[in-house]
C-alpha positions in Angstrom: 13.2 115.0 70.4 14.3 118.2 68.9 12.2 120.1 66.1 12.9 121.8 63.3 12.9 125.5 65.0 15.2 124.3 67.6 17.8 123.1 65.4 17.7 126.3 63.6 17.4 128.8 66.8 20.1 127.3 68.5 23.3 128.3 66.2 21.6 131.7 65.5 21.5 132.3 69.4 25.1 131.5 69.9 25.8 133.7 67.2 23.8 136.7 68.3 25.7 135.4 72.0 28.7 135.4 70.4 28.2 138.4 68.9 26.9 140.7 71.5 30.0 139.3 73.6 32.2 140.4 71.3 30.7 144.1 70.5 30.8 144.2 74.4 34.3 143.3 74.7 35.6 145.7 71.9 33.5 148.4 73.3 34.8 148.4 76.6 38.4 147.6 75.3 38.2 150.7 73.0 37.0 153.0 75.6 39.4 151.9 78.3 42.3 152.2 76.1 41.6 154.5 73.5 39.4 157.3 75.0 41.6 160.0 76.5 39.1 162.3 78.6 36.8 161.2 81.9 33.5 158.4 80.5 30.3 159.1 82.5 29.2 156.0 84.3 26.0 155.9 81.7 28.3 155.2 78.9 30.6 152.6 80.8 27.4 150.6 81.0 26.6 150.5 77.6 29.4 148.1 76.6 29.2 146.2 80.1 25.4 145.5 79.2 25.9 144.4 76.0 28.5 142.3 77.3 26.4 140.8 79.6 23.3 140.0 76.9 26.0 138.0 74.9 27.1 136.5 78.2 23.6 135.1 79.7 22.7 134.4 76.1 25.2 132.0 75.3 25.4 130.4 79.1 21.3 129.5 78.7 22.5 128.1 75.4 25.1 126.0 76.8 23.2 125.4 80.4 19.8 124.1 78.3 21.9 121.5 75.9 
């Protein structure tokens, strides 16, 4: 049923999902709390995009299994 390359791209994509999520997370947690002066919008969306990689990466993980 399942190869070789699946069993092995499968726990490196929820880590990479995992990962990105994460990054995202602490990005925008760091600049919400810790950055004093106004954030352009182009640098709120880095974290939120990163966030949401990590996001759609691990729900097509899960959604596929």
């Amino acid at each position: 049923m399942y190869d070789a390359r699946t069993r092995t791209r499968k726990p490196i994509s929820i880590i990479l999902g995992l990962t990105l999520l994460g990054a995202g997370f602490f990005g925008f947690g760091y600049m919400l709390f810790h950055v004093v002066e106004p954030i352009s919008i182009k640098l709120w969306l880095i974290p939120i995009t990163i966030f949401a990689a990590g996001a759609a990466i691990l729900w097509d993980d899960f959604k596929s299994s």
